[in-house]
C-alpha positions in Angstrom: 148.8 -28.6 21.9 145.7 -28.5 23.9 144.7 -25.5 25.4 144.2 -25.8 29.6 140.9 -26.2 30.6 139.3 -26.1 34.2 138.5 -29.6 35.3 138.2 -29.5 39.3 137.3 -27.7 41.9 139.2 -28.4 45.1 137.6 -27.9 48.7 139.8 -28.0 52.0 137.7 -30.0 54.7 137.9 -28.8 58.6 136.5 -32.2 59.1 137.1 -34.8 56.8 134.4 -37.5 57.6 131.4 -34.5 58.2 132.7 -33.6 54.6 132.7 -36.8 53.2 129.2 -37.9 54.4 127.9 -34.3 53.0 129.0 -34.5 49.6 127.7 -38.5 49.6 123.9 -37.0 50.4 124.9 -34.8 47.1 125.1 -37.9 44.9 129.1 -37.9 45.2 130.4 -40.8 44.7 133.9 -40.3 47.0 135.6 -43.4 48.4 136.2 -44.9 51.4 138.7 -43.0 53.8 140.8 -46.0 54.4 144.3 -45.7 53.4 143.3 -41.6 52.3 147.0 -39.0 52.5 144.4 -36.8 53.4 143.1 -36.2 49.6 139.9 -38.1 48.1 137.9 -37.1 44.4 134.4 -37.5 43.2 134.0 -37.5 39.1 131.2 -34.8 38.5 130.7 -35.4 34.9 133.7 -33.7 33.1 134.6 -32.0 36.8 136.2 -33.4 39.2 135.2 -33.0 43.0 138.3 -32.6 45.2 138.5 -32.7 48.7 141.6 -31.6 50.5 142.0 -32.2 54.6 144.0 -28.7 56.1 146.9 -31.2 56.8 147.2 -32.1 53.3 147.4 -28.4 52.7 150.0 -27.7 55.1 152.1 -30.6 53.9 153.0 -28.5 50.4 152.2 -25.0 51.6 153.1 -24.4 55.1 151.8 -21.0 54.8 148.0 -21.8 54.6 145.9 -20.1 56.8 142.5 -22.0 55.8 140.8 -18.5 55.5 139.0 -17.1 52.9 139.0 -17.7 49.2 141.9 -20.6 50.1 139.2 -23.1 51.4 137.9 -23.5 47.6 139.7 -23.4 44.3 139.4 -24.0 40.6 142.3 -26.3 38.7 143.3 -26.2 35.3 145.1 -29.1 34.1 147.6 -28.3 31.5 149.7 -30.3 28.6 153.0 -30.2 30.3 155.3 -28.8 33.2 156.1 -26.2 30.7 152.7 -24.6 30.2 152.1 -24.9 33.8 155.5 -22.5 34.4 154.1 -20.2 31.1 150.4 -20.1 32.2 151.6 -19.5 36.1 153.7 -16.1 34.8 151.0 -14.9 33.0 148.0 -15.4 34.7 149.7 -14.2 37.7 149.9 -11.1 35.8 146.2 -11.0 34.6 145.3 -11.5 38.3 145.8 -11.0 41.6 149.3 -12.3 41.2 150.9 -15.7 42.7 149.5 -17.5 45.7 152.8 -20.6 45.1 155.5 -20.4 42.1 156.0 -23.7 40.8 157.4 -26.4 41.9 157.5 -30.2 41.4 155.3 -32.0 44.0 155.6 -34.9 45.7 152.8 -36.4 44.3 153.8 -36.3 40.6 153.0 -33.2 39.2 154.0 -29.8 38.2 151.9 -27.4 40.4 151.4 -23.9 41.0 148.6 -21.2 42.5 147.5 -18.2 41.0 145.2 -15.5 42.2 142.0 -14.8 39.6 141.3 -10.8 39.6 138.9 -11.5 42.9 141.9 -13.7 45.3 140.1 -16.9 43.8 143.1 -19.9 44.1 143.6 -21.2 40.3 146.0 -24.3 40.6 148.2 -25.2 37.5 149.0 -28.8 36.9 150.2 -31.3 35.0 152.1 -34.7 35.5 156.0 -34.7 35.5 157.8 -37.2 33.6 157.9 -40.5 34.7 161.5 -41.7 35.6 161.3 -43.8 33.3 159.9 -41.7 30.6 163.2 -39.7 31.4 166.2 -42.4 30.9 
């Protein structure tokens, strides 16, 4: 089984279009807004660019304040919905503990937060099973 690996690193945009016209001066190649939930990515090599408006944010974690270290985070993709519920109780021990437990999101993954020894966000991912995968 593969071993997780960091392979984004997630902004949260105040204002999506400033954001978006930035990151294109930068060389990112991010898409057009049209037809956007609110969530657009830029392939940076083997990284992925992701930028996040604060509505998306709200929308899984009514909590967010959009202060501090939860305005930029790593992700870790992992090899199943499994590792992401192992990885998420241990890191949260090596860390500052658990920003969100895990749960399945409406977008199609497993997901969960945990807090690197400094508050860093670490999101845990990886894709659920299709429904048809699953019959």
């Amino acid at each position: 089984m593969p071993t997780p690996r960091i392979d984004g690193v997630a902004l949260v945009a105040s204002e999506l279009n400033r954001t978006v016209i930035f990151y294109r001066a930068l060389g990112c190649e991010l898409p057009d807004r049209s037809g956007t939930d609110g969530h657009l990515e830029a392939q940076l090599g083997s990284v992925r660019l992701m930028i996040d408006t604060e509505v998306m944010m709200k929308s899984f974690d009514p909590d967010w304040s959009g202060s501090g270290s939860g305005r930029m985070t790593l992700a870790a993709q992992c090899a199943s919905p499994a590792e992401v519920d192992r990885l998420h109780a241990e890191l949260s021990q090596l860390g500052s503990g658990s920003h969100l437990a895990p749960f399945d999101a409406f977008w199609g993954q497993r997901y969960a937060t945990v807090l690197d020894p400094d508050g860093v966000w670490v999101d845990l991912y990886a894709p659920l099973p299709s429904s048809d995968e699953s019959s």
